[in-house]
N, C-alpha and C positions, 0 to 999 in steps of 0.2 A: 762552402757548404756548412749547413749547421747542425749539427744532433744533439738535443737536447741544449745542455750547457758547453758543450763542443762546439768549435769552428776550427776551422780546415781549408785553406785557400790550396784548390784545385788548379790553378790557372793565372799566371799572372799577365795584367794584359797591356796594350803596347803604352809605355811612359812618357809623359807631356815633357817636350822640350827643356832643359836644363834640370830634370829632376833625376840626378845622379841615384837616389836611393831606389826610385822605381826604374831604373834603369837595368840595377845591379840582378831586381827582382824577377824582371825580365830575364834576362839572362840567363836563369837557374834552371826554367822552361825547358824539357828534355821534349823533342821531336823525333819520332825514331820510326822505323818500318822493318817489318819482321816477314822475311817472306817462307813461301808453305807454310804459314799457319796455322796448325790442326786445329781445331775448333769444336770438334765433335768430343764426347767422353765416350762413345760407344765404341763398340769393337771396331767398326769401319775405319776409325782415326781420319775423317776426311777432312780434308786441309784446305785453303784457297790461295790464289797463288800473292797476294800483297796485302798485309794492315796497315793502316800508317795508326802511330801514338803518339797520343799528346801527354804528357807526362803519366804512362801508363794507362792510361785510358782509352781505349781504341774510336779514333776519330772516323774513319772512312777504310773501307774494303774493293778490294779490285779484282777482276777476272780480267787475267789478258791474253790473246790472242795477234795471230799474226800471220801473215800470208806466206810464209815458209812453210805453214802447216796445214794451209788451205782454208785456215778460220778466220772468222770476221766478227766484228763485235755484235754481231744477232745471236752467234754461239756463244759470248759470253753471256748475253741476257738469257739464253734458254738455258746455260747451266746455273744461272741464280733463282732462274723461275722453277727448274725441275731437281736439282739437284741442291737447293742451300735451303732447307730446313727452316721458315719461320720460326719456329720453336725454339731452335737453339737461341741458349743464351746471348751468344755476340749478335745473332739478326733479328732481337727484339724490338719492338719498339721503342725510340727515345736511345738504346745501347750506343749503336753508331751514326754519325750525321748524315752518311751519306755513303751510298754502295756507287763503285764505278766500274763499267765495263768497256774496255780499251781496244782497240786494232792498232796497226798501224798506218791507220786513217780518220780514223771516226772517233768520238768519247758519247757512251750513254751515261745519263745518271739515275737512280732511283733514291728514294727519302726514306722507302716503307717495304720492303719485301712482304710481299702477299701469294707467295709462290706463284702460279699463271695469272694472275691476277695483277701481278707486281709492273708497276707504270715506270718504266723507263722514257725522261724527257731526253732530246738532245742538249752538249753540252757542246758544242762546236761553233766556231768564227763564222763559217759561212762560206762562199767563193760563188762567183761571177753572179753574185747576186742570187742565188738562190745556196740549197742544202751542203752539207760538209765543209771540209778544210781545203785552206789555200796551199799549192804546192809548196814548197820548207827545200831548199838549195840548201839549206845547211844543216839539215838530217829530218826524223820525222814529223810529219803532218801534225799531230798533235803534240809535240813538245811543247807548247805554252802551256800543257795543262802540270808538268813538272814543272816547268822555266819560270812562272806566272800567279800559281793558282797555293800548288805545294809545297812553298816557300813559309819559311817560319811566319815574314811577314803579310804575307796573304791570307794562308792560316790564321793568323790572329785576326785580320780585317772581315773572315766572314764571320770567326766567331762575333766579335764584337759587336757588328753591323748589321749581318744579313741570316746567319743559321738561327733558328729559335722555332720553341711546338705553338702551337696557335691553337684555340680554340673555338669550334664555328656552331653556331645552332641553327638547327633543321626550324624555318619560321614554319614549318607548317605540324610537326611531330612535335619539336621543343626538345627533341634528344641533342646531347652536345657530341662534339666527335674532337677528336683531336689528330693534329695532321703536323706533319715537320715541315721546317721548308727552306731549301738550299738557294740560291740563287743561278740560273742559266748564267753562260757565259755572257750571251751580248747583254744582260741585265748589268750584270757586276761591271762590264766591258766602259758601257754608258756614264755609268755612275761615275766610275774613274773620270772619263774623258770630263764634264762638266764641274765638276771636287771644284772642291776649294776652302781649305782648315777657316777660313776667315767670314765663312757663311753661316748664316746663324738660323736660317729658313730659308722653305722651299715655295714657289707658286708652281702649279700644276694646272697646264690649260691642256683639255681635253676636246677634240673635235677643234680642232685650233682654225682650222680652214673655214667654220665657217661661223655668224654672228651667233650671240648666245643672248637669250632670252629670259623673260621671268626672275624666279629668286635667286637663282646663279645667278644670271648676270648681275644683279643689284647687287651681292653680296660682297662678286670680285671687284666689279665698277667702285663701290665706296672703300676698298682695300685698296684700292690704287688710287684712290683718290680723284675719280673722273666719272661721276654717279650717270651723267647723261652718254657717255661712250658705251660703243662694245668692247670686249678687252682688247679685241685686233687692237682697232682704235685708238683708245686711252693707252698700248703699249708704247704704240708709232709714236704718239703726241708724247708720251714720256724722254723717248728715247732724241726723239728732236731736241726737247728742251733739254738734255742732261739731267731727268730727273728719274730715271731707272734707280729704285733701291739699292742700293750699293749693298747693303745685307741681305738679297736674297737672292737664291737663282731660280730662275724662269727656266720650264720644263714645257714644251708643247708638244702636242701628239696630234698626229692627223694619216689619215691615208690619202688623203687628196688635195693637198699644200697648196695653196695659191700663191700668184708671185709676189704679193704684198708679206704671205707668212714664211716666205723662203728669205725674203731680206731681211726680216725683224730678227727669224733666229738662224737660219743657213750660213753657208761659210761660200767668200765671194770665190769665184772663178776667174779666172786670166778674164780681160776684155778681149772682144770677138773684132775684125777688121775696122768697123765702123766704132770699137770704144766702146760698146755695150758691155756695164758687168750684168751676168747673172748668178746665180745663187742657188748652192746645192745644200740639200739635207745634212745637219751637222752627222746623225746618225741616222738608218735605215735598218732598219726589220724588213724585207720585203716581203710581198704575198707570196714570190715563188719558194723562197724558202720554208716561210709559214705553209707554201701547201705541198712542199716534198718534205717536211718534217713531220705532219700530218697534223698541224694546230687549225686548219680551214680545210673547206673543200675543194676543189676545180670545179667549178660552175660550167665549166664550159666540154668538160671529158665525155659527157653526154651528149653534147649538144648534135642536134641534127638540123642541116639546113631546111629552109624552107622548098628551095628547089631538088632536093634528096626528096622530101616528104612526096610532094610533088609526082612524081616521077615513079615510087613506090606503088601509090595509090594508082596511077593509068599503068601500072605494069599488074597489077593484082586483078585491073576488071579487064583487062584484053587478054588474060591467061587465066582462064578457066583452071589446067594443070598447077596454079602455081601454089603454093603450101601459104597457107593466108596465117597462119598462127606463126609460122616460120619469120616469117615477113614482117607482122606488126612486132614481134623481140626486137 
C-alpha cells in the first residue's frame, strides 16, 4: 500500500520455490479469528459470532448456526440481512471479502451486504448430483470449508488468484458500479482439479458439444493451427497426432456433451462386458443443483400434460356447476 512517499506491505504472498527470503516473508503473515466480535460503537455493543484476520485486517465474517438450536443457515442470512448494519464500518464495502453464513450442513456466501437486499450465493460441493453437502463420516458436512478453504494457504490462493472489486459499465446509462467477487466452491474446486504451475495459458471452448462458426471459429481454428477445422475437430486431429500444446490447458463447457467431446476431455470408465470404454465428465455442474440452488428455472414445475388439459376442458363444458376461473388457475 502506498501513501504519498509511504509504502507498507500489507500482505505477503505465497513464495516461488527455493526462495528462502520470501519464504521467511511469508511466514511473518498473522492469520487469526476473534470470535463475538463487537463491531458496533453504539450502545447495543452488537457482536457476530466469527472474524477471521489477515494480519489485522478483517478478511471474512461468519454467523453460525446449528441444529441443536433449531437454526439453519437461512437464519443466519436473515440475521445479516436484518440485523448487521451496512453502515457499519466492518460491512462496508471493499472492508471485508466476504461474509459467511454456516449450519451444520450448508455454507452461504455473500461479497456485499445490502441488508434484505443482500445476495447470498451457495458455497457448497453438491451431493447426488444436485444441491448441498455430501454426508462427512468423519464429522461435519461442511468441514472442507475450514479443512480446505481457511487455511493460510488457501487464504493466500484466493487472495492472489480469485478475490478482487471489478468494475462493470451499464452499456446503456454509462454509470460504472463496482462489485467484489469471491469465488464458489465448485469454481475454485475445478480450477484446482485441472492446475498445473507449468502452464502458461488457458484455451476456453464454450458450447463445446457443438460445431462453431464465423469469427470464432476462424480465430481458434488458426490458434490451433487447423484454419479449415471446427475446434471439435482440429482438437481430436491434434491430440491423435501428439500435437496438443503442451503449454496450455483446454477448458470446455457444454450442457449436452457428445461422445466424440466426452473422449477428448472426460475421464475413461472401466470397460463394459463386451470392452467398450466410455467416458464421463472430468467435472459437472448439474442442472438439478443449478435449479435447487436457484441459478435456473425448472421448466417443467408447471408443466401440464396435454391429456390433463384435455380432460379439464370436457369436465368444464359437461358441468355447468363447475368454477371455470378455479379451473383454468
Amino acid at each position: 500500500m502506498d501513501h504519498g512517499p509511504l509504502h507498507c506491505d500489507l500482505f505477503y504472498g505465497t513464495p516461488s520455490p527455493g526462495n528462502a527470503k520470501a519464504a521467511a516473508l511469508f511466514a511473518r503473515n498473522r492469520f487469526s479469528v476473534t470470535r463475538q466480535l463487537r463491531y458496533s460503537a453504539d450502545e447495543t455493543r452488537r457482536a457476530l459470532d466469527l472474524c477471521l484476520f489477515i494480519n489485522g485486517l478483517p478478511f471474512s465474517t461468519f454467523e453460525l448456526k446449528n441444529s441443536l438450536t433449531k437454526q439453519t443457515v437461512e437464519d443466519a442470512i436473515e440475521q445479516y440481512r436484518r440485523d448487521r448494519d451496512p453502515r457499519e464500518k466492518l460491512f462496508e464495502f471493499g472492508r471485508c471479502v466476504v461474509h459467511f453464513a454456516v449450519d451444520d450442513a450448508a455454507v452461504r456466501m455473500c461479497t456485499a451486504l445490502r441488508g434484505k437486499a443482500s445476495w447470498f450465493l451457495p458455497f457448497n460441493k453438491g451431493w447426488n448430483d444436485g444441491a448441498g453437502n455430501p454426508p462427512n463420516p468423519a464429522g461435519m458436512k461442511p468441514d472442507y470449508l475450514w479443512k480446505e478453504v481457511l487455511t493460510p494457504a488457501g487464504l493466500t490462493d484466493i487472495l492472489e488468484n480469485y478475490a478482487q472489486i471489478v468494475e462493470e459499465k451499464n452499456a446503456r446509462t454509462g454509470r460504472k458500479k463496482r462489485k467484489q467477487v469471491f469465488p464458489r466452491f465448485h469454481q475454485r474446486d475445478v480450477v484446482h482439479e485441472k492446475e498445473a504451475k507449468s502452464k502458461t495459458f488457458a484455451i476456453i471452448i464454450d458450447e463445446a458439444h457443438s460445431s462453431q462458426g464465423g469469427k470464432t471459429s476462424s480465430a481458434m481454428s488458426a490458434a490451433l493451427a487447423a484454419p479449415e477445422d471446427t475446434v471439435n475437430d482440429a482438437l481430436e486431429k491434434r491430440m491423435q497426432a501428439r500435437k496438443i500444446l503442451t503449454n496450455a490447458s483446454y477448458f470446455a463447457f457444454t450442457a449436452t456433451p457428445k461422445n466424440k467431446t466426452l473422449e477428448m476431455f472426460g475421464q475413461p470408465l472401466p470397460p463394459d462386458a463386451e470392452g467398450n470404454v466410455k467416458h464421463r465428465p472430468f467435472h459437472t455442474y448439474t442442472m438439478k443443483q443449478a435449479i435447487q440452488e436457484g441459478f435456473i428455472l425448472d421448466v417443467l414445475k408447471s408443466y401440464t400434460p396435454v391429456d390433463s388439459y384435455y380432460k379439464l376442458v370436457k369436465k368444464i363444458e359437461g358441468d355447468p356447476e363447475f368454477d371455470t376461473k378455479r379451473a383454468q388457475k
